[in-house]
C-alpha positions in Angstrom: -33.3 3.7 -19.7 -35.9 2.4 -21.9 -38.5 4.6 -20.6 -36.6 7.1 -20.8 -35.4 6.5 -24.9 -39.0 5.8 -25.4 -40.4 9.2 -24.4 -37.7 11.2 -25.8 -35.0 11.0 -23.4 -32.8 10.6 -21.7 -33.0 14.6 -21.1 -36.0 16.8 -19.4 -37.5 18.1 -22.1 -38.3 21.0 -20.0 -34.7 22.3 -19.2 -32.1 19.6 -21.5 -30.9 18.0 -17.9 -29.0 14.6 -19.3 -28.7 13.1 -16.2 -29.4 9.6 -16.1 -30.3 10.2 -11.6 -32.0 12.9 -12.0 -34.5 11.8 -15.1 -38.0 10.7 -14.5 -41.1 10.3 -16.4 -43.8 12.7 -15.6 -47.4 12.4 -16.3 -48.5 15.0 -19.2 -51.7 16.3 -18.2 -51.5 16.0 -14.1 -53.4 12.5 -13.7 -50.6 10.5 -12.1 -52.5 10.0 -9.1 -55.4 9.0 -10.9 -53.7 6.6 -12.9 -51.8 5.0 -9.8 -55.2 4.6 -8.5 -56.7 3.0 -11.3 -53.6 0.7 -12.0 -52.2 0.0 -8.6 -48.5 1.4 -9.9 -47.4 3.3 -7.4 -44.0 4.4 -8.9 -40.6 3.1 -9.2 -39.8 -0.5 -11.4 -43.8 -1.5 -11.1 -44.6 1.8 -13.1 -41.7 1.1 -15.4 -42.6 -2.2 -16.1 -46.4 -1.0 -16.7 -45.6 1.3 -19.4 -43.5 -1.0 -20.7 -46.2 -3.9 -20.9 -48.4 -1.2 -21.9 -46.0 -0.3 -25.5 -44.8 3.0 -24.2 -48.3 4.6 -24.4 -48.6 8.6 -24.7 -49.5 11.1 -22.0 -46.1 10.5 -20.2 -42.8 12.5 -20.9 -39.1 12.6 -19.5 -38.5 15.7 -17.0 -35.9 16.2 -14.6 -37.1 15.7 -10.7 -36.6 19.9 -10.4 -38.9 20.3 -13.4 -41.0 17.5 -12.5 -41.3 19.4 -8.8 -42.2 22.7 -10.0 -44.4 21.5 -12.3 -46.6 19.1 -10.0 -46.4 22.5 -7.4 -47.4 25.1 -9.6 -48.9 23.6 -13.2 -45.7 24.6 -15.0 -42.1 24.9 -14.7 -40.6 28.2 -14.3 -37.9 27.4 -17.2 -41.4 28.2 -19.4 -41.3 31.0 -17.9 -37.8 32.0 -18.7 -38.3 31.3 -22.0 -41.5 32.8 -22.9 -39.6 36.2 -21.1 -36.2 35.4 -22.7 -37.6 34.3 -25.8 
């Protein structure tokens, strides 16, 4: 939950989900991979405790697991798109 609180949660800032099961922090720019590699945090309470150790740094934000899926499959989520047609 602090994760969560500490990236602007808990809700996806995509779509406004609330719920606590289906929240999860979501690399910003795509380099999750990456950063597993280079810290050996492969998910779950070992990358939750990193971040934590770390202060909370930036590049991370709260999505839902649907918006964090569509976004990891496609670059984007298509709630942006709904909102850039719906306005």
């Amino acid at each position: 939950m602090a994760a969560l609180v500490a990236y602007g949660g808990p809700k996806c800032t995509c779509c406004g989900e609330t719920l606590f099961e289906g929240l999860c922090i979501d690399h910003v720019n795509g380099d999750g991979a990456k950063q597993r590699r280079e810290t050996g945090t492969y998910g779950g309470d070992g990358f939750y405790l990193w971040l934590k150790r770390m202060g909370y740094p930036p590049g991370f934000q709260v999505l839902c697991h649907t918006c964090n899926f569509a976004k990891g499959n496609g670059d984007h989520c298509p709630h942006q798109d709904l909102t850039i047609a719906w306005g």
